[in-house]
C-alpha positions as a printed NumPy array, in Angstrom:
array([[ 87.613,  10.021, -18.345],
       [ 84.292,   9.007, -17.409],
       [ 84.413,   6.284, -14.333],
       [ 81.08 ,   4.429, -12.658],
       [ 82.672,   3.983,  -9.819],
       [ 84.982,   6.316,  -7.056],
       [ 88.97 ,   5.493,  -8.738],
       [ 91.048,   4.201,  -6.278],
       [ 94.153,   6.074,  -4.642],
       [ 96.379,   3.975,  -7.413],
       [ 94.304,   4.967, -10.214],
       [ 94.241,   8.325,  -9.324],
       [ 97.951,   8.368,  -8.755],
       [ 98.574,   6.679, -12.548],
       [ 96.042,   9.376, -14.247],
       [ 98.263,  12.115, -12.927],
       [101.689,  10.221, -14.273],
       [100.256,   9.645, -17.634],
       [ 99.182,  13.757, -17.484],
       [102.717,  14.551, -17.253],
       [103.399,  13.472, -20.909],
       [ 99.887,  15.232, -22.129],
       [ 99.757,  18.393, -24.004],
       [ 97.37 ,  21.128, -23.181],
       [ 94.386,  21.131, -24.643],
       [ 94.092,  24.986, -24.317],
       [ 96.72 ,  27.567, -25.399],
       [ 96.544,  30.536, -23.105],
       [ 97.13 ,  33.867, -24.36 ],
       [ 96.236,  36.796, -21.572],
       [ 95.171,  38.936, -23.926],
       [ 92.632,  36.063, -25.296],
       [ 89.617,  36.154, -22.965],
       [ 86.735,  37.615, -24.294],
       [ 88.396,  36.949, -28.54 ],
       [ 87.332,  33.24 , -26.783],
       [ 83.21 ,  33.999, -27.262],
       [ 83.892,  34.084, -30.84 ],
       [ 85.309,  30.817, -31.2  ],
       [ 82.536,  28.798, -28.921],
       [ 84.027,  29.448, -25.603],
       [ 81.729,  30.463, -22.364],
       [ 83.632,  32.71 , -20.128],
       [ 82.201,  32.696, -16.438],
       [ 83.492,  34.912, -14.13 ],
       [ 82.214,  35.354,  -9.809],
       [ 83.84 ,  37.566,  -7.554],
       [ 82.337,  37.187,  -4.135],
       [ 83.577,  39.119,  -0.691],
       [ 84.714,  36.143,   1.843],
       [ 86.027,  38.395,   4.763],
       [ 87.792,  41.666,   5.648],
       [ 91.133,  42.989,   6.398],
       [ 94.532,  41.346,   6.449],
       [ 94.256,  38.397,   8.7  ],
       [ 90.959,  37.226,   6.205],
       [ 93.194,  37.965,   3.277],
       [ 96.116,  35.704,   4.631],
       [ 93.641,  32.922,   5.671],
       [ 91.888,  32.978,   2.154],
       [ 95.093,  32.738,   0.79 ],
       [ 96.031,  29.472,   2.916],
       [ 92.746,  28.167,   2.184],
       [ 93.496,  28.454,  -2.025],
       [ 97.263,  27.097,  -1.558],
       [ 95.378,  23.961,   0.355],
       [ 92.731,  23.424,  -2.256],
       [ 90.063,  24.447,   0.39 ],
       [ 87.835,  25.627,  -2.403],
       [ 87.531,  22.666,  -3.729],
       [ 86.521,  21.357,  -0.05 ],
       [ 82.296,  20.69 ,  -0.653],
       [ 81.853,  17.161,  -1.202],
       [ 80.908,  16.436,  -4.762],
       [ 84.611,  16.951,  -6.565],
       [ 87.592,  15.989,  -5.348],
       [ 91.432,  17.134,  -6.543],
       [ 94.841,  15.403,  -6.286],
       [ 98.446,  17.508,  -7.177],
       [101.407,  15.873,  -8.631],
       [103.184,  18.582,  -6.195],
       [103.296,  19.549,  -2.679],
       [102.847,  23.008,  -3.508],
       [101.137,  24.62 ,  -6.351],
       [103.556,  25.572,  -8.822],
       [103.78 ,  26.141, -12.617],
       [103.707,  22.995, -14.223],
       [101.742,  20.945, -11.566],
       [ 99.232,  18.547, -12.783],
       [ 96.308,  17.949, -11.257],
       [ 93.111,  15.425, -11.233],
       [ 89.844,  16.857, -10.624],
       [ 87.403,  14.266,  -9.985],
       [ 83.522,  15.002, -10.003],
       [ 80.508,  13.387,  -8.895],
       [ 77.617,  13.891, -10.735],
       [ 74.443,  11.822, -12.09 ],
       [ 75.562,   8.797, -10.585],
       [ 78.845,   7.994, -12.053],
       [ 82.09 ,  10.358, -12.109],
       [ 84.571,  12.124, -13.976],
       [ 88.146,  12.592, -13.578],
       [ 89.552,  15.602, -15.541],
       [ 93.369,  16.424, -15.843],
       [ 94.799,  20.603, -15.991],
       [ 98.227,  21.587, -15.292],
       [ 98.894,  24.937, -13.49 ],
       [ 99.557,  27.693, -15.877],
       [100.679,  30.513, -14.062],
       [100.505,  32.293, -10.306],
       [ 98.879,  35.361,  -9.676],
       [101.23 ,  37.746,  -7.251],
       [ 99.954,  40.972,  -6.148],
       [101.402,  44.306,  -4.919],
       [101.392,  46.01 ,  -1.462],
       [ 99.072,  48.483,  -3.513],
       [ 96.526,  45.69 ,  -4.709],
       [ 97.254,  41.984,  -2.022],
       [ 96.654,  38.976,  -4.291],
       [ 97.877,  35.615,  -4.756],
       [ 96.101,  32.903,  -7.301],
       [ 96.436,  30.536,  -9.989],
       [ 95.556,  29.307, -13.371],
       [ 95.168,  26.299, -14.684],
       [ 94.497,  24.785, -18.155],
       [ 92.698,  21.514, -19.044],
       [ 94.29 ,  18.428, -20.607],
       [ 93.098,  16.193, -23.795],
       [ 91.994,  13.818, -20.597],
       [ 89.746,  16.76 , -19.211],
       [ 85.899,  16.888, -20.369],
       [ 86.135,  20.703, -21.433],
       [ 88.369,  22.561, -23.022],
       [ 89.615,  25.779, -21.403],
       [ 91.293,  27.958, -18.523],
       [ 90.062,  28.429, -14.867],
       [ 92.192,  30.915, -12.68 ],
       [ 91.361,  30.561,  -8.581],
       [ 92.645,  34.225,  -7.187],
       [ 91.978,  35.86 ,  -3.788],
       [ 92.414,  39.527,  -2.939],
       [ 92.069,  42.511,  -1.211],
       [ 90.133,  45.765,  -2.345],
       [ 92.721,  48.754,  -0.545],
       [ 90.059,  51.13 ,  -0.344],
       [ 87.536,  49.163,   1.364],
       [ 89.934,  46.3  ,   3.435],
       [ 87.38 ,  43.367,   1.474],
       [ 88.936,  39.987,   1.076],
       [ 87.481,  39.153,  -2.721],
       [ 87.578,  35.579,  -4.348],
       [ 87.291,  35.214,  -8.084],
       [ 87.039,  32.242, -10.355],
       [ 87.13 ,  32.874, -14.115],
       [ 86.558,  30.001, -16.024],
       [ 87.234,  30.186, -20.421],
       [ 85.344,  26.888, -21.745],
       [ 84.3  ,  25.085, -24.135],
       [ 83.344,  20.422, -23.986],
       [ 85.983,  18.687, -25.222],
       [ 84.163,  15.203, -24.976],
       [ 81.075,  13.531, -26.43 ],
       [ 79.479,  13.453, -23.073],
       [ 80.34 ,  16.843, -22.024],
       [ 78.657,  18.016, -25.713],
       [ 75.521,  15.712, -25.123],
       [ 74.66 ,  16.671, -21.937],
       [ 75.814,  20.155, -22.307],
       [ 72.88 ,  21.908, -19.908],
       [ 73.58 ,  19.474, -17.172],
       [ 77.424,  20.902, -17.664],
       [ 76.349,  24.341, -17.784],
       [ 74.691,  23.692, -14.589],
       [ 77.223,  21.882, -12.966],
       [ 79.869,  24.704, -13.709],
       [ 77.201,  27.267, -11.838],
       [ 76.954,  25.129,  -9.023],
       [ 80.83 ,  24.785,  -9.056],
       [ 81.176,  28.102,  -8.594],
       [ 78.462,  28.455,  -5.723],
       [ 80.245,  25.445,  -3.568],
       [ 83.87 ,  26.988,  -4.092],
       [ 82.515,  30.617,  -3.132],
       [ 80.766,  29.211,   0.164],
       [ 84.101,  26.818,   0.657],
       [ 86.105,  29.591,   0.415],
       [ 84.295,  31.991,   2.723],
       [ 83.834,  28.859,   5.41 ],
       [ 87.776,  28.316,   5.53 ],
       [ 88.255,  32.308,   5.865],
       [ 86.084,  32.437,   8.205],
       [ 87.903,  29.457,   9.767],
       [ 84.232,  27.19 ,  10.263],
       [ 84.476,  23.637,   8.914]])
């Protein structure tokens, strides 16, 4: 949904009650990733260190339960949930080129690690009310041979609308600069600055 102006609390709040009755717009199948390239989808993936031992680990992983990493300024999210759970919709409004976008996903799954290999994450997948088409999973965790805190996004997509199609460079650039802002987001909140 493309908006020219900022959507107001109540706007925001019916967008995520009319995304509970939505379909996804991407079927998820683990195994699916890179079969994805074939069929037009872009998979991104960044893994960047934000800290080291236990105490960064924990705090990253506070940081992605409070949606820190989305924390720079030019997108904004809302949760249907308190928590983030499997089935939790969410709004993920961007600023960009003067007007904005406001993009629906649902939570897909939670990533749980082992005491071997500390993790904790999640996936989400867009709705027909998203621009793209596709699967982003938010994880944190820590490398037991080394004590580094990691964060990875991994992004499957693919536009879904006109715009997104037509102005497909602008989106490609906007997903690289996504990934920048969350990365330095992420490492500011482990590091416990801003």
């Amino acid at each position: 949904m493309f908006l020219l102006r900022h959507p107001t609390s109540a706007a925001v709040d019916r967008f995520l009650d009319r995304s509970k009755r939505l379909p996804l717009s991407f079927l998820h199948r683990p195994s699916s990733i890179v079969d994805r390239r074939s069929f037009g989808y872009t998979v991104d993936e960044t893994v960047i260190t934000i800290g080291r031992g236990r105490e960064d680990f924990d705090r990253a992983c506070a940081a992605l339960r409070s949606w820190k990493h989305y924390d720079f300024g030019w997108v904004e999210v809302w949760c249907d949930r308190a928590a983030i759970d499997v089935g939790a919709n969410l709004a993920v409004l961007i600023r960009h080129l003067g007007f904005y976008s406001l993009n629906g996903g649902r939570v897909l799954y939670l990533v749980d690690g082992t005491p071997a290999r500390p993790a904790f994450g999640f996936a989400y997948a867009t709705l027909p009310n998203h621009a793209e088409r596709g699967e982003e999973l938010f994880e944190v965790f820590m490398d037991p041979r080394t004590g580094d805190a990691h964060y990875r996004i991994r992004a499957v997509s693919r536009p879904r609308a006109f715009l997104a199609w037509l102005g497909y460079p602008v989106t490609r650039a906007l997903q690289a600069r996504f990934r920048r802002d969350s990365g330095a987001a992420m490492k500011r909140a482990t590091a416990g600055v801003g």
